[in-house]
C-alpha positions as CSV (number, residue, x, y, z in Angstrom):
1,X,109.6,33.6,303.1
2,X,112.4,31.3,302.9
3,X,112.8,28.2,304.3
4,X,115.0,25.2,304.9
5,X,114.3,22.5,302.8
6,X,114.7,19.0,304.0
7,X,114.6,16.0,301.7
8,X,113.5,12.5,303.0
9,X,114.9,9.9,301.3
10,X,113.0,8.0,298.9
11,X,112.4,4.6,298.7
12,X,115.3,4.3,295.7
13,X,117.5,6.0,298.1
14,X,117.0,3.8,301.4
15,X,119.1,1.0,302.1
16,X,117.4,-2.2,301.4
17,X,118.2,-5.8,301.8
18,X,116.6,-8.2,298.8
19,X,116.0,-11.6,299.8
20,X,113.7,-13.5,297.4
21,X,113.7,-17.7,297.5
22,X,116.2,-19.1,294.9
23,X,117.8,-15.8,294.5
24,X,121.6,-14.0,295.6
25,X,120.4,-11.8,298.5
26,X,121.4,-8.4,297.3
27,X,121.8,-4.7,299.2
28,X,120.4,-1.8,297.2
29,X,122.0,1.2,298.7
30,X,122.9,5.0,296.9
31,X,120.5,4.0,293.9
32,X,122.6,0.9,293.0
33,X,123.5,-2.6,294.1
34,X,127.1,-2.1,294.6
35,X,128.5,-5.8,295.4
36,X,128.7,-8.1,292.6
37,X,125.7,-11.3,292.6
38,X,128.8,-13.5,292.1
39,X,132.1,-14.1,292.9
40,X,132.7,-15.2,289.4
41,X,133.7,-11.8,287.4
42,X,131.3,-11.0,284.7
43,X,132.5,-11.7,281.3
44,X,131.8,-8.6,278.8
45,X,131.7,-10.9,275.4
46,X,129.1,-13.4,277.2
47,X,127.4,-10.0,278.4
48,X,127.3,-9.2,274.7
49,X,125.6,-12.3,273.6
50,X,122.9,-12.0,276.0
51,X,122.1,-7.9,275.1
52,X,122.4,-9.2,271.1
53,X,120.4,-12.4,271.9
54,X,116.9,-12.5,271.2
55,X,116.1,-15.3,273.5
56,X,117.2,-14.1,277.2
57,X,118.4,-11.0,277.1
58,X,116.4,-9.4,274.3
59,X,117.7,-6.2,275.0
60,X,118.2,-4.8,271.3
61,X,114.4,-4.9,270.8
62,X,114.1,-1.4,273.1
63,X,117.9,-0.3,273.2
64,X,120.7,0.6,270.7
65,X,124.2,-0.4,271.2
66,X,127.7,-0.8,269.2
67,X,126.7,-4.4,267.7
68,X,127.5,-3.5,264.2
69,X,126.3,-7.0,263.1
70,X,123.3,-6.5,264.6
71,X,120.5,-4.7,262.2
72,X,117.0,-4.4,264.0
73,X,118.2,-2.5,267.3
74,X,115.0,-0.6,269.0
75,X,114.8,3.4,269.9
76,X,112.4,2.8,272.8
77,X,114.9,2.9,276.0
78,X,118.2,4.5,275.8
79,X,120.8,4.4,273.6
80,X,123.2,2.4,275.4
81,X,126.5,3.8,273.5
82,X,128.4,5.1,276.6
83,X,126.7,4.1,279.5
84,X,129.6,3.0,281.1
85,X,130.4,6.3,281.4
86,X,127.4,7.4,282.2
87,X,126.2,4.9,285.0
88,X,128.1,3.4,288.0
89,X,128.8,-0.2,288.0
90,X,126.3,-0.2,290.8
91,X,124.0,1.6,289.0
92,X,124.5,-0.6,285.8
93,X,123.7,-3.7,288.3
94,X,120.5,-2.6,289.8
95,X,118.9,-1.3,286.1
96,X,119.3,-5.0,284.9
97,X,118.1,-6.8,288.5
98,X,115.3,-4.7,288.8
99,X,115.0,-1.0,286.5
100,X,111.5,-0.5,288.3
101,X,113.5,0.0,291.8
102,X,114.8,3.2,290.2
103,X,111.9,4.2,287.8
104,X,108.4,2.8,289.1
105,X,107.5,3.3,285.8
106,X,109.8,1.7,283.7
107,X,109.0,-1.0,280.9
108,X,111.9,-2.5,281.1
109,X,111.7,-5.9,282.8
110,X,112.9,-6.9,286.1
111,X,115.6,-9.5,284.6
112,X,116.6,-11.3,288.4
113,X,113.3,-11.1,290.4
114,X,110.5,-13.8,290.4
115,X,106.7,-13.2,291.6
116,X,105.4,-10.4,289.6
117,X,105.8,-11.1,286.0
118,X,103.8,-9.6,283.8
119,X,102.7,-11.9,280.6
120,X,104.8,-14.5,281.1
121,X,103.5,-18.3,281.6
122,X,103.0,-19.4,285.4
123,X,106.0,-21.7,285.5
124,X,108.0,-19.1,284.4
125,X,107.0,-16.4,287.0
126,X,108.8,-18.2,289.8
127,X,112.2,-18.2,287.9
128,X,114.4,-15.0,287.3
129,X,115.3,-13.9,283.0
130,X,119.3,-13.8,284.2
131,X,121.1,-16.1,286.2
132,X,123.1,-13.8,288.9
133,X,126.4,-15.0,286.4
134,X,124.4,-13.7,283.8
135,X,123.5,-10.2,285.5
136,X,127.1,-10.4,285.5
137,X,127.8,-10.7,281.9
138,X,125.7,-8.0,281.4
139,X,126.8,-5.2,284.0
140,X,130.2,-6.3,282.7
141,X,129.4,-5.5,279.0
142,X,127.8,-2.1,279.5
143,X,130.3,-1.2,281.7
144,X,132.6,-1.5,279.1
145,X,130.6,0.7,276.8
146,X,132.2,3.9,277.4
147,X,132.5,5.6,273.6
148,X,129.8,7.8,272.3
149,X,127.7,6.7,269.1
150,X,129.4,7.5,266.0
């Protein structure tokens, strides 16, 4: 027998206002967070420094992206050669605020939400890995990655 299907939207795909204390209120909406944190544009080449930085970002420890200079670059999450192509800005935004909105699974860390760190000392549980400038950076950066790897 056939049927009509209907499909309820999930929680990734309801609209939902994020207010946390200390943090830019943000709307995820369509799987993505489509106004900027800032009114400050995001700077790619500080968005670089922060993926290549083993301090904040830390991202090169799962990912892999053009930073020739860079030699220990992880296989774990995605390649990120192209993603600008491959994700929306908005979608870009709301994998760095919080990946886990998207995939409940994900190991990737929420880098601009507070209260539910995992392994990470009690004062800094309360404060967010990215500044909303520095989400910024970031979104602006792989945005800008739009070439396939070599």
């Amino acid at each position: 027998m056939l049927g009509l299907l209907l499909t309820l939207p999930s929680a990734a795909q309801a609209d939902e206002q994020v207010r946390q204390p200390g943090l830019v209120p943000y709307l995820v909406s369509n799987g993505g967070i489509a106004a900027p944190l800032t009114a400050t544009p995001g700077d790619p080449q500080r968005g670089q420094a922060i993926v290549a930085g083993r301090t904040q970002g830390n991202c090169l420890t799962c990912h892999r992206a053009p930073i020739p200079n860079e030699d220990f670059q992880g296989e774990i999450g995605p390649d990120l050669h192209g993603v600008g192509r491959r994700l929306s800005v908005a979608r870009l935004r709301l994998r760095v605020v919080d990946a886990r909105r998207q995939s409940p699974d994900s190991v990737m860390p929420p880098f601009y939400r507070t209260g539910d760190a995992v392994q990470v000392a009690a004062a800094q549980a309360e404060t967010p890995l990215l500044t909303a400038q520095q989400v910024e950076d970031v979104v602006s950066y792989l945005a800008s990655l739009t070439e396939t790897p070599p």
